[in-house]
NUNU-248233 format. One record per residue (C-alpha): residue in one letter; x, y, z. Coordinates in Angstrom, 3 decimals. Example, Ala and Ser with C-alpha at 12.3 -4.5 7.8 and 13.67 -1.06 7.14 Angstrom:
2
{'a', {12.300, -4.500, 7.800}};
{'s', {13.670, -1.060, 7.140}};
This chain:
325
{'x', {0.000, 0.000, 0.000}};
{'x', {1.608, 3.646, -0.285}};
{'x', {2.073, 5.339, 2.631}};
{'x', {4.015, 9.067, 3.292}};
{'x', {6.848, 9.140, 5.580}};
{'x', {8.381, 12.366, 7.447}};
{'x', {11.578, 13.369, 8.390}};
{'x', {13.858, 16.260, 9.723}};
{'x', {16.166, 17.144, 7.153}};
{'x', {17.992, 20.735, 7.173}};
{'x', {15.423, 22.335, 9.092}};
{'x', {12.375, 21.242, 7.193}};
{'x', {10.055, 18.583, 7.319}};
{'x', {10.730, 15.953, 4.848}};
{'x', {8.520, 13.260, 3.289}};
{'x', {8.911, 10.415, 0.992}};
{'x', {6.290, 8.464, -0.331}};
{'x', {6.873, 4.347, 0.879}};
{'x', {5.127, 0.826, -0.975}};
{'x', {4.700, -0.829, 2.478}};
{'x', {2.182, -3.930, 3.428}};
{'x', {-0.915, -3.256, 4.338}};
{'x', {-0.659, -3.347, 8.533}};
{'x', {-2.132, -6.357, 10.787}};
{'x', {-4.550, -5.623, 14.265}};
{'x', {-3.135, -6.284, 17.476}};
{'x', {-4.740, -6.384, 20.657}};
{'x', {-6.757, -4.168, 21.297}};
{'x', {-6.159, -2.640, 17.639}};
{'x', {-8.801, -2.587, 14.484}};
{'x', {-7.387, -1.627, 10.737}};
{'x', {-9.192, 0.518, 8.676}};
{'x', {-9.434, 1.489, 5.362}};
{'x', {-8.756, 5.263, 4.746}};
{'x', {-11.042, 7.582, 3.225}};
{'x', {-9.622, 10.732, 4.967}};
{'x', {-6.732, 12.236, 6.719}};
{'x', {-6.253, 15.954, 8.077}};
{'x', {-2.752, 17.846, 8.512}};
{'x', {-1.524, 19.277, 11.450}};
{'x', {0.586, 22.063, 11.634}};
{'x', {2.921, 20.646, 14.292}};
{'x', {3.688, 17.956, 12.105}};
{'x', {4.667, 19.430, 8.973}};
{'x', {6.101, 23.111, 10.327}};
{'x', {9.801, 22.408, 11.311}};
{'x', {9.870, 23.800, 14.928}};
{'x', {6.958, 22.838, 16.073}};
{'x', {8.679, 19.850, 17.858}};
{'x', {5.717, 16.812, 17.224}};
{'x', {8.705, 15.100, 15.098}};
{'x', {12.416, 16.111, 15.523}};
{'x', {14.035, 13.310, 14.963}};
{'x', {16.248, 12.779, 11.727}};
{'x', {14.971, 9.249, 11.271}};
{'x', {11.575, 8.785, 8.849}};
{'x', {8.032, 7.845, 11.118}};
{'x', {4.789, 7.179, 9.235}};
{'x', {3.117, 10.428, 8.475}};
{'x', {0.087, 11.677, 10.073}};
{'x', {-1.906, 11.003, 13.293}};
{'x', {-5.723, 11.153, 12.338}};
{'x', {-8.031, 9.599, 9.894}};
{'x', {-11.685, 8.550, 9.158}};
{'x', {-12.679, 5.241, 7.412}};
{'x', {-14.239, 1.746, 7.786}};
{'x', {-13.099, -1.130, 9.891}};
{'x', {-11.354, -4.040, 8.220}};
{'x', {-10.163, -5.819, 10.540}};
{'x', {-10.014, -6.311, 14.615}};
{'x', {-7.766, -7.116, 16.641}};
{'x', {-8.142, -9.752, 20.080}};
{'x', {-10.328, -8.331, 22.468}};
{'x', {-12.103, -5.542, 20.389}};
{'x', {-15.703, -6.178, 21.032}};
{'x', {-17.121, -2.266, 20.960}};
{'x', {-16.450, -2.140, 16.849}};
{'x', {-17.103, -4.162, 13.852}};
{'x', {-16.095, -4.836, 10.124}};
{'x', {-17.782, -2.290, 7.922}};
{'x', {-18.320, 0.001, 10.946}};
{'x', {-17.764, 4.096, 10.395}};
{'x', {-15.185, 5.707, 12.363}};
{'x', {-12.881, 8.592, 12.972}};
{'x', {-9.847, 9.226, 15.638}};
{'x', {-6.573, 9.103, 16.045}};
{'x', {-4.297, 7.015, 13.311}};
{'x', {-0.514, 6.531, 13.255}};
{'x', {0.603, 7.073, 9.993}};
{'x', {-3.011, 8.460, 8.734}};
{'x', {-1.489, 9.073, 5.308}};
{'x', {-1.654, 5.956, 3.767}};
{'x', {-3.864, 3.640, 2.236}};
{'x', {-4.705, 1.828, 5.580}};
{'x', {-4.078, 2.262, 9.358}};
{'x', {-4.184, 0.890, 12.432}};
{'x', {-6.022, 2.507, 15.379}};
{'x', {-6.218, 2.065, 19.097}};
{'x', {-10.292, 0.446, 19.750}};
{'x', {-10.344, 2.411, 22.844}};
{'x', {-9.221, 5.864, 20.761}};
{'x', {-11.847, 5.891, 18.313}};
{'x', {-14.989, 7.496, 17.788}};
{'x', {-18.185, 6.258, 15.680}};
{'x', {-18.541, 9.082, 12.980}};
{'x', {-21.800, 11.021, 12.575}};
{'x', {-23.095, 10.367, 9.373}};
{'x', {-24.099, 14.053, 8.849}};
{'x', {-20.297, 14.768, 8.265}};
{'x', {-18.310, 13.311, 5.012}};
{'x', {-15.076, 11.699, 5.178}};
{'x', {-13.159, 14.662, 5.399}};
{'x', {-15.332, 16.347, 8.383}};
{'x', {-14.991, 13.073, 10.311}};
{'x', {-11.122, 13.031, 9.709}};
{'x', {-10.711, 16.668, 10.966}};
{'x', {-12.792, 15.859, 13.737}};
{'x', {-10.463, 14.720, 16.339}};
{'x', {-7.119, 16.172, 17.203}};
{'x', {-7.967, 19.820, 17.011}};
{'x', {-11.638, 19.045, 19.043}};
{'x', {-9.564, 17.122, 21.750}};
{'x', {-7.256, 20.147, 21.820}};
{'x', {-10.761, 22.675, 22.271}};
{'x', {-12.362, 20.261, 24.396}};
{'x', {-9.595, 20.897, 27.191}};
{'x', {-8.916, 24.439, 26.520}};
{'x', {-12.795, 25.849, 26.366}};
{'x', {-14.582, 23.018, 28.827}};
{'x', {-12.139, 20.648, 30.323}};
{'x', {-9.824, 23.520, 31.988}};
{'x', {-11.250, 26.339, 30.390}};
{'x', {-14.776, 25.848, 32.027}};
{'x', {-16.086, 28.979, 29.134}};
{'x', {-19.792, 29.613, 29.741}};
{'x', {-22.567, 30.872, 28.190}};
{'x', {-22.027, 34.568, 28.476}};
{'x', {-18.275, 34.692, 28.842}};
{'x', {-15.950, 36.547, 26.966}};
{'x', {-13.382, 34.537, 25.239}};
{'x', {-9.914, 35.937, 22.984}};
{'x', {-8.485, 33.235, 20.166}};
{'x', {-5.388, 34.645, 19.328}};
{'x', {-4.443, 33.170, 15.393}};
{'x', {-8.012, 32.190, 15.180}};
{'x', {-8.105, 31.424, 11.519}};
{'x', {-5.954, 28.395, 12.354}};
{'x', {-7.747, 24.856, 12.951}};
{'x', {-7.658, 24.902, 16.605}};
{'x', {-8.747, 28.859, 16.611}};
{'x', {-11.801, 28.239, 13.952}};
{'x', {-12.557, 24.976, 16.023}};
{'x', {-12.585, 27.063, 19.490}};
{'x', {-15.032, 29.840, 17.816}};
{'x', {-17.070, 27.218, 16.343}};
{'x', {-17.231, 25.237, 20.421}};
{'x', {-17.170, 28.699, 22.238}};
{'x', {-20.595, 29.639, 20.312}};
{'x', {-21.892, 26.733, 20.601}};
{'x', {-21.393, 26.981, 24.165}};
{'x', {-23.265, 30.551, 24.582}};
{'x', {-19.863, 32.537, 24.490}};
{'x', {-19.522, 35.702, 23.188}};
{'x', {-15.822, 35.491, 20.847}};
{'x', {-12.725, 38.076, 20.209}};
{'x', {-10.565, 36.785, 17.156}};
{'x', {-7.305, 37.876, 16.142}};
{'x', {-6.037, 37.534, 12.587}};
{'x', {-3.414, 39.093, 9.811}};
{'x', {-5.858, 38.624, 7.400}};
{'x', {-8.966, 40.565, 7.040}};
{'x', {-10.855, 38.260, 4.413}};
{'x', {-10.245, 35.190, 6.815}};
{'x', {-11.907, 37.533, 9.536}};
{'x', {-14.878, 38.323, 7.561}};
{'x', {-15.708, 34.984, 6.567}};
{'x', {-16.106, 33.951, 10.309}};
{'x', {-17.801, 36.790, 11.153}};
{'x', {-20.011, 34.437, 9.210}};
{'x', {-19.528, 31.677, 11.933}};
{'x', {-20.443, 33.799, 14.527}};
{'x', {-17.292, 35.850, 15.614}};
{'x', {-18.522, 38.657, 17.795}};
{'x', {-15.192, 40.680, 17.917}};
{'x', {-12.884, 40.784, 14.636}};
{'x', {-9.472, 42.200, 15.382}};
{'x', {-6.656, 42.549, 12.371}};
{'x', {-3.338, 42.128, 13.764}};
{'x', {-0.370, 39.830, 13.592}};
{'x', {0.891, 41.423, 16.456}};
{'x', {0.358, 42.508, 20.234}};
{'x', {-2.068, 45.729, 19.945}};
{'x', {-5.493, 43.782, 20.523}};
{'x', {-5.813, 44.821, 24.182}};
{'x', {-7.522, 48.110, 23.316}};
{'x', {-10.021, 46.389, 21.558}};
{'x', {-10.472, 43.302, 23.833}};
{'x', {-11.133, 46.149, 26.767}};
{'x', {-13.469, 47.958, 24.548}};
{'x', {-15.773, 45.252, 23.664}};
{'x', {-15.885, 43.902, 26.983}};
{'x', {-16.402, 47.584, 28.837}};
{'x', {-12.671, 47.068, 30.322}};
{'x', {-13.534, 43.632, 32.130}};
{'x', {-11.787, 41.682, 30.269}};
{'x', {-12.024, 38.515, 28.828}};
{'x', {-12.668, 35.070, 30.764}};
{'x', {-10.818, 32.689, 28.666}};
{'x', {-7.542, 33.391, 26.054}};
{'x', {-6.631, 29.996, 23.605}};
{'x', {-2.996, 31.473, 22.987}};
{'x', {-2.449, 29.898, 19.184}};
{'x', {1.030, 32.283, 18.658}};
{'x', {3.093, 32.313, 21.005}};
{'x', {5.267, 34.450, 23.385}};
{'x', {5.185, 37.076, 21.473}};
{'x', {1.406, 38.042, 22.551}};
{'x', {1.708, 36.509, 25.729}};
{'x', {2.089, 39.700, 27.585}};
{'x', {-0.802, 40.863, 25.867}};
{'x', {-3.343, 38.122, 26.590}};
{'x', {-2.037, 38.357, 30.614}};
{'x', {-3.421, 42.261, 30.291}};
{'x', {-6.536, 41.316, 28.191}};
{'x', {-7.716, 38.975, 31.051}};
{'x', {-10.044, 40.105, 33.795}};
{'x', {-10.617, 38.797, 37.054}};
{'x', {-10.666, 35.515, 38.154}};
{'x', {-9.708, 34.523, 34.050}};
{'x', {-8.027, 31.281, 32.344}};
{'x', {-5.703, 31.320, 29.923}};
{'x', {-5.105, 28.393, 27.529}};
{'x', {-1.413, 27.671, 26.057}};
{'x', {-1.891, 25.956, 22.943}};
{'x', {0.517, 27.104, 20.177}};
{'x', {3.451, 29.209, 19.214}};
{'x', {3.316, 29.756, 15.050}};
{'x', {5.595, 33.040, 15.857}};
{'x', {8.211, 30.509, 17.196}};
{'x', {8.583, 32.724, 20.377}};
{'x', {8.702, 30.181, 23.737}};
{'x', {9.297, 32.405, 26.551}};
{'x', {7.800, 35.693, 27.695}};
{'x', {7.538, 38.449, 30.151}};
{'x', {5.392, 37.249, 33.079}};
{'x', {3.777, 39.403, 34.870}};
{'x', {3.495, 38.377, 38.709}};
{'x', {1.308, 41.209, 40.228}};
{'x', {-1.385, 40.529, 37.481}};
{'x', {-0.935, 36.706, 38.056}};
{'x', {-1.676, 37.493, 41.766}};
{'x', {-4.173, 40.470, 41.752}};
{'x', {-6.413, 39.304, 38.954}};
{'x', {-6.252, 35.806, 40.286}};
{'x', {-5.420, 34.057, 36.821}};
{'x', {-5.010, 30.957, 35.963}};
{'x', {-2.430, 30.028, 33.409}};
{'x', {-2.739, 26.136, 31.824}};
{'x', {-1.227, 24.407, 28.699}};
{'x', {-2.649, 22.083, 25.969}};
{'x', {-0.282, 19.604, 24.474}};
{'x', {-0.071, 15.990, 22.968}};
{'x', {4.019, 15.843, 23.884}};
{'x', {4.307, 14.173, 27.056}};
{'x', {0.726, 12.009, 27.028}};
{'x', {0.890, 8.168, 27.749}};
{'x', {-2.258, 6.152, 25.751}};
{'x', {-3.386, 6.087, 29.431}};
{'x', {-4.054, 9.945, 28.938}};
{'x', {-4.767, 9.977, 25.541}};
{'x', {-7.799, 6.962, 25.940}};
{'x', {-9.251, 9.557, 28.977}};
{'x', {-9.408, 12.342, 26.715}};
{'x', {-10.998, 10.591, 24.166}};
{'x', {-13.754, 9.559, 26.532}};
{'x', {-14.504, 12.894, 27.817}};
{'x', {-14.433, 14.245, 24.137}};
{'x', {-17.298, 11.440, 23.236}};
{'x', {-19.486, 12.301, 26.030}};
{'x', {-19.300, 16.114, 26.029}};
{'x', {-18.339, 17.118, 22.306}};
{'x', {-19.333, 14.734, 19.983}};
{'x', {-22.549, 15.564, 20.801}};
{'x', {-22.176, 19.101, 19.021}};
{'x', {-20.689, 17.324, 16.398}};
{'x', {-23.356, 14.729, 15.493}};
{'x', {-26.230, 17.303, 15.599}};
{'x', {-25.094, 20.219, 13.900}};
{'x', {-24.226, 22.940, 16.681}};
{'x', {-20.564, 22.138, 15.194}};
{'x', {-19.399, 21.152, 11.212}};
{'x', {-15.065, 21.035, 11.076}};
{'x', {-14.185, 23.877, 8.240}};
{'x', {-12.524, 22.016, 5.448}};
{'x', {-10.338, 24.723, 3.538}};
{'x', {-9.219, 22.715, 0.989}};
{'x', {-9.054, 18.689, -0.120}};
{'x', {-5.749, 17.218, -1.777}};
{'x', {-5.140, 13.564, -3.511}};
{'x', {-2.711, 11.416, -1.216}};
{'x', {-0.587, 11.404, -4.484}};
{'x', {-0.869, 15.501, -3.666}};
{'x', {0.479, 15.634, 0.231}};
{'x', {3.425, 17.600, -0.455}};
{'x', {1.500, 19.751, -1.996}};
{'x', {-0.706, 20.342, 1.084}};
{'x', {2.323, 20.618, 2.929}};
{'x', {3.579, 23.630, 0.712}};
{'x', {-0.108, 25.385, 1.422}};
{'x', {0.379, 24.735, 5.281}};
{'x', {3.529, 26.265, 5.360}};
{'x', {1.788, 29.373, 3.462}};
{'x', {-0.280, 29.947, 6.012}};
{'x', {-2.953, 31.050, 3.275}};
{'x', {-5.915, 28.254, 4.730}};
{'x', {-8.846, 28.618, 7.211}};
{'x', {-9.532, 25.532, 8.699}};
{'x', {-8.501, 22.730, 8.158}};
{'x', {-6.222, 20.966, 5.033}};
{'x', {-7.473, 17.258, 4.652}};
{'x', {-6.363, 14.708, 1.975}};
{'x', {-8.784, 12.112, 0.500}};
{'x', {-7.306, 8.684, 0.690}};
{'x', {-10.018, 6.186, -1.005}};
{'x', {-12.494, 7.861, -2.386}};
């Protein structure tokens, strides 16, 4: 079967595509056939540190298709069954998956809305309700929001009954999610969005920040947050890993500072997350409070080519590629 490998190589992400055989189920395991898989930035932005090593991996950590195959002990899934979650080496032909990872996939999404459906939601899912604990009413500031997890957290923060403060570089990326419901549209690559953030909230401040660049606004989003606020540390695009922290605001305003990361999880963690995203989010998902934003759709053949448009930074949403059609 083909299947796209990635490497470090002279500070870029490098990938080559493999003829490998198609895998077997282990334990606890099911194979699928691939209809879908979605990029993530961390894995294709050198930098970003999901893959430093010089060595090739299998490409790609989520995926929608049918079951194949299962592995001993997999009782909750069947051949021929629909399903999305996380995938090892998503960009291939076929994958294995963890039973206990996966989700059934509503069948008001297509292949590519079920394959974008589960890293960046498991990322929103701990930064808005998990940690975040945004409610109807709140304020909440998505630095980068035109990124997956940013569009994702608007998309979840409405839902939820949040009012929403998005920061972008582009102004057409802000006016089409003014059509998704952003309250607050603020054009800047840079730290200046306090003013605004104070204006639209009458100098409260805001009760949750999902930080998707870095330390360079850091600073900022500590003075954008009111009392009693939560900040979520997702991403750094500007490449920027330490800041200025300001104590006395830490202390006065009572904050609470958290971060959001994949790096360190054991499957322990990952299986937990998973369940709390099924009984909490999916829900949204399955009856339309929620639909994943699907920027554009490449061929497998094509994944370098997605690559190229990642690193452009030109997308809103999410970049999938369509396996078997």
């Amino acid at each position: 079967m083909k299947s796209w490998w990635i490497r470090t190589a002279d500070g870029a992400m490098a990938l080559e595509l493999r003829d490998i055989p198609v895998p077997q189920p282990g334990p606890g395991q099911v194979v699928i056939r691939i209809h879908a898989a979605a990029l993530n930035r961390g894995e294709f932005i050198a930098g970003h540190g999901l893959h430093t090593a010089s060595t090739a991996k299998p490409a790609g950590f989520e995926a929608s298709g049918e079951v194949i195959a299962l592995g001993a002990g997999v009782t909750r899934w069947q051949v021929g069954d629909r399903v999305m979650g996380r995938c090892d080496g998503a960009f291939a032909e076929y994958g294995c998956m963890t039973a206990d990872e996966i989700f059934a996939a509503p069948q008001r999404l297509t292949w590519e809305q079920a394959a974008a459906s589960t890293v960046v939601f498991l990322t929103v899912y701990e930064a808005l309700m998990a940690h975040g604990r945004l409610a109807a009413g709140e304020w909440m500031l998505v630095t980068g929001i035109s990124s997956g997890v940013g569009v994702a957290a608007l998309q979840v923060g409405k839902a939820l009954g949040a009012k929403v403060i998005g920061t972008s570089g582009s102004l057409e990326k802000l006016e089409r999610l003014k059509g998704l419901g952003l309250d607050v549209a603020v054009h800047t690559r840079g730290a200046d969005f306090v003013p605004a953030v104070m204006e639209a909230t009458h100098n409260q401040g805001v009760d949750l920040v999902v930080n998707n660049v870095g330390g360079s606004v850091f600073p900022a989003c500590i003075d954008a947050m009111g009392f009693q606020a939560r900040l979520a540390m997702v991403g750094y695009v500007d490449g920027q890993v330490e800041a200025r922290m300001d104590l006395a605001a830490l202390h006065s305003k009572r904050l609470q500072l958290f971060g959001v990361s994949n790096k360190m999880r054991t499957t322990t963690h990952r299986i937990a997350a998973a369940k709390a995203l099924e009984r909490d989010l999916l829900p949204m998902l399955a009856d339309g409070r929620v639909t994943p934003l699907i920027d554009q759709v490449f061929a497998l053949d094509d994944l370098p080519a997605a690559q190229q448009c990642m690193q452009a930074n030109q997308h809103l949403g999410k970049l999938v590629v369509r396996v078997n059609s």
